[in-house]
FIZA-94193 format. One record per residue (C-alpha): chain; x, y, z negated; residue in one letter. Coordinates in nm, 3 decimals, padded with zeros to 5 digits, m for minus. Example, Ala and Ser with C-alpha at 12.3 -4.5 7.8 and 13.67 -1.06 7.14 Angstrom:
REM FIZA-94193
   mol         u         v         w   type
     A    01.230   m00.450   m00.780      A
     A    01.367   m00.106   m00.714      S
***
This chain:
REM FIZA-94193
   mol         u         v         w   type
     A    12.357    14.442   m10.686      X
     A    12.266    14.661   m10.397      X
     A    12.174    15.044   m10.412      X
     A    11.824    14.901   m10.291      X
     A    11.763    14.694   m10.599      X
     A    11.858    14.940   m10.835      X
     A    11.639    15.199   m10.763      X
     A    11.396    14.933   m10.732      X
     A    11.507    14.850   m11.088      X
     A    11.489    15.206   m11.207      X
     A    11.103    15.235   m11.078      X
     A    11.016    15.018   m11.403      X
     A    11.269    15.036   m11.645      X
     A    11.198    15.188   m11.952      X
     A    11.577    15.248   m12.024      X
     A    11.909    15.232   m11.867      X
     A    12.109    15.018   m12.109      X
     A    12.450    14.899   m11.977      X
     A    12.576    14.519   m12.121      X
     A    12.930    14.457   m12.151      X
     A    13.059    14.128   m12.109      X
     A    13.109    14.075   m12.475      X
     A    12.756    14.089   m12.550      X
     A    12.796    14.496   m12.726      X
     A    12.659    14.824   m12.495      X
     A    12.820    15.092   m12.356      X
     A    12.709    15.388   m12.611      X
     A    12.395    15.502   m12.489      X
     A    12.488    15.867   m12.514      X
     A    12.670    15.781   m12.177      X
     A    12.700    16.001   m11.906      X
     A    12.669    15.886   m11.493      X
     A    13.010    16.159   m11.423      X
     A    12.990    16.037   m11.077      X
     A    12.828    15.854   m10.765      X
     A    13.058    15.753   m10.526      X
     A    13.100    15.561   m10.174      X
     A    13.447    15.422   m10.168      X
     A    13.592    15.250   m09.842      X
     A    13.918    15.046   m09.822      X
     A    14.065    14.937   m09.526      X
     A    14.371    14.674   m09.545      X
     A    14.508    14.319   m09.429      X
     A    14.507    14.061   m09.660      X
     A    14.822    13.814   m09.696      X
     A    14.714    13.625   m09.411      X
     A    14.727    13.925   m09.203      X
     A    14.359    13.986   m09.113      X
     A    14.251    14.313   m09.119      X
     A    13.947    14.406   m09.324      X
     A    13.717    14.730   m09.424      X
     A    13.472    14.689   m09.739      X
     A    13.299    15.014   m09.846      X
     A    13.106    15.012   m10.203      X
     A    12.875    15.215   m10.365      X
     A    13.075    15.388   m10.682      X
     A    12.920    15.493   m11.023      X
     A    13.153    15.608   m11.318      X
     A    13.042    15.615   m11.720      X
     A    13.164    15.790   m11.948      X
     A    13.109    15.860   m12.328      X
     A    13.115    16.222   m12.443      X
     A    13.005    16.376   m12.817      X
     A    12.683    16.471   m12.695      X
     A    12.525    16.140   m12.943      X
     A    12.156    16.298   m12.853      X
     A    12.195    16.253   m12.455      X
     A    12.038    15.972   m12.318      X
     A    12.011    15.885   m11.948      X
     A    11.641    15.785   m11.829      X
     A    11.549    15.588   m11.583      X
     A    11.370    15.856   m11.327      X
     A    11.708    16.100   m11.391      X
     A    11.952    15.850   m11.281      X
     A    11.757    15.710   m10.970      X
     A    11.725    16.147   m10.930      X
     A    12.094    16.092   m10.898      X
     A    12.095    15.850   m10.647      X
     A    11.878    16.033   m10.437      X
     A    12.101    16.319   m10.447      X
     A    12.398    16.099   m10.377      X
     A    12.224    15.958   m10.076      X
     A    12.165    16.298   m09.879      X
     A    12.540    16.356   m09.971      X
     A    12.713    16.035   m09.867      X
     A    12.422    15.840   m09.644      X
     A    12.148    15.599   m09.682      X
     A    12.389    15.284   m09.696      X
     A    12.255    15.032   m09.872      X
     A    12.591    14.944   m10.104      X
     A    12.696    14.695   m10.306      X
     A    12.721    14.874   m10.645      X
     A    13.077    14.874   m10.815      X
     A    13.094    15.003   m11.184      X
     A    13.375    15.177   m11.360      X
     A    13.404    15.215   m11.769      X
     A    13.677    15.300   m11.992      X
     A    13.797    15.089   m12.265      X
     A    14.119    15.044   m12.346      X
     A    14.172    15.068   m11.994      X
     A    13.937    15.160   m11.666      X
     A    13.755    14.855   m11.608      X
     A    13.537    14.749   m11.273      X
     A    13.249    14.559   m11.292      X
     A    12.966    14.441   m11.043      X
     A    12.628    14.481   m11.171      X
     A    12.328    14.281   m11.235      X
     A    11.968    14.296   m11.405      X
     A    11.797    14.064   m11.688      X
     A    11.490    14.223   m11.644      X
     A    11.575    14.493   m11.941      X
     A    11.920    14.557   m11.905      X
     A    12.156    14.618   m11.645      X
     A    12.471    14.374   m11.687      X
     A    12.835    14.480   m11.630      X
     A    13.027    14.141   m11.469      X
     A    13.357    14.166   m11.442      X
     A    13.550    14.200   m11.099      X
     A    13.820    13.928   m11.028      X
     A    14.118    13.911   m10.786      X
     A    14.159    13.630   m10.543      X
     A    14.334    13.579   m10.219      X
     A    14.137    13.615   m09.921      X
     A    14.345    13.376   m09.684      X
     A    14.337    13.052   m09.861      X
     A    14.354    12.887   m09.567      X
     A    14.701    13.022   m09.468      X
     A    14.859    13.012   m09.842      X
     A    14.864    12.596   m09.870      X
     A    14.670    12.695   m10.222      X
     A    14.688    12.342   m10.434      X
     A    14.294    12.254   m10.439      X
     A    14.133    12.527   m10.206      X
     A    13.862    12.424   m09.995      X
     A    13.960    12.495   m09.593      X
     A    13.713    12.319   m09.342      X
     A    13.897    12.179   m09.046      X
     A    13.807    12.511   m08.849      X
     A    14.025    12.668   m09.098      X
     A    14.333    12.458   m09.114      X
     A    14.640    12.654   m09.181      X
     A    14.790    12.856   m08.925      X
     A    15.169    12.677   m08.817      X
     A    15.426    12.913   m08.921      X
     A    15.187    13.146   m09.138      X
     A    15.391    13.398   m09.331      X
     A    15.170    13.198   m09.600      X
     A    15.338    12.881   m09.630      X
     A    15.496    12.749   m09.966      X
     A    15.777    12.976   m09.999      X
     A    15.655    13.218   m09.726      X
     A    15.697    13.576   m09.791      X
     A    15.383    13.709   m09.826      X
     A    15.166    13.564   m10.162      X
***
């Protein structure tokens, strides 16, 4: 989900209720601790360089059990981020602690906003010889790819 959709979301919402992949809610005393643009700029295994920059929100559960987050305050919030860190129209990454920090993209049902969770992959399938990856002929592997069957790099 982009910024754009969830402040076109938050326009009509009558809540902001957060569904975990298990089916159960984040605690709806939650608290938005922080609005965030993050940017990461690496290679991946194949050795192509690559930027990505994300829009960042963080929840968090506190004692307070009589807050609750409404629609108009949180799309408040991103209108404050927004003169802070830009108008960039993100894709929204969520973070919320369970056992452990978890990161989740984000999607609507039309009542509730749905935390999905984030999965790794490699990014240069075409130079890793990956049993059953789909490469089009364009993208044959590279000869002598650091990504070869008992390359160094995967």
């Amino acid at each position: 989900m982009l910024l754009s959709e969830i402040k076109h979301h938050l326009k009509t919402a009558e809540a902001v209720n957060f569904k975990l992949p298990d089916g159960s809610f984040v605690p709806p005393n939650f608290h938005v601790t922080e609005v965030g643009k993050v940017s990461k700029h690496f290679i991946d295994c194949g050795g192509k360089e690559r930027f990505e920059k994300k829009a960042n929100f963080q929840l968090w559960n506190a004692d307070d059990h009589d807050h609750r987050l409404k629609p108009q305050k949180l799309l408040h919030i991103l209108e404050l981020s927004e003169k802070v860190l830009g108008q960039e129209d993100l894709s929204i990454e969520v973070e919320y602690q369970t056992a452990t920090i978890g990161k989740y993209a984000l999607e609507y049902d039309g009542l509730n906003f749905q935390l999905i969770p984030l999965h790794t992959d490699c990014l240069a399938k075409e130079n890793c010889g990956i049993p059953g990856a789909v490469v089009s002929a364009s993208q044959q592997p590279v000869e002598a790819s650091c990504c070869t069957p008992g390359g160094s790099c995967c």
